[in-house]
Structures are given as structure tokens and as C-alpha cells.
N, C-alpha and C positions, 0 to 999 in steps of 0.2 A: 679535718674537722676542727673546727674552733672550741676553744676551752668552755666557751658559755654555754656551747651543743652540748658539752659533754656532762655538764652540771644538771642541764636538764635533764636529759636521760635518764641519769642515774638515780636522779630522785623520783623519775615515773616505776625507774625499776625497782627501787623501792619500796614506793607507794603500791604497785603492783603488787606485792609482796604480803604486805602487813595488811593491804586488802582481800587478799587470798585466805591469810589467816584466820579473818574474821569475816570469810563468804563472802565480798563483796567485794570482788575485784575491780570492777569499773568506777566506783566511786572514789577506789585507791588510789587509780592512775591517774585520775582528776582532780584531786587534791593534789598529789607527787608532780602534775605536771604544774599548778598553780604556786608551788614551793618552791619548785626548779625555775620557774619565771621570777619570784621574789629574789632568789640568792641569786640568780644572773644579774638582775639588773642591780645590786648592792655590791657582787665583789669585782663583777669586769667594768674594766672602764671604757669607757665609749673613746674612738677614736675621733673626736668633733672636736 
């Protein structure tokens, strides 16, 4: 598993999370995954 996989994840599992909190779990992991998209593509560096 690549470190940028794992970045994402954990902000969907997050997102999942604090969506739960606030009933609305599906909109959390959709946001957590669009945050996990942003901080991958800002701290891994592309091998090109």
C-alpha cells in the first residue's frame, strides 16, 4: 500500500466519523475522501 492510499483512507475514516456524529455519514466520507485527495496530491511527490 502506497503512503498516498493511506492518506486517503484515513481522512475517509475520519470523515466517516465526524459524519456519523452529525447523522450524515455519506456526505462525511465524501468530503474525507475529497481532503484525502487534496493532502495527497500536496505532500506526496509524484515520481515524473
Amino acid at each position: 500500500m502506497k503512503q498516498g492510499d493511506i492518506i486517503i483512507y484515513g481522512c475517509v475514516i475520519i470523515g466517516a466519523g465526524i459524519g456519523l456524529i452529525l447523522d450524515h455519514a455519506f456526505p462525511g466520507v465524501l468530503i474525507g475522501l475529497g481532503v484525502g485527495y487534496l493532502l495527497r496530491n500536496s505532500f506526496v511527490k509524484k515520481n515524473t
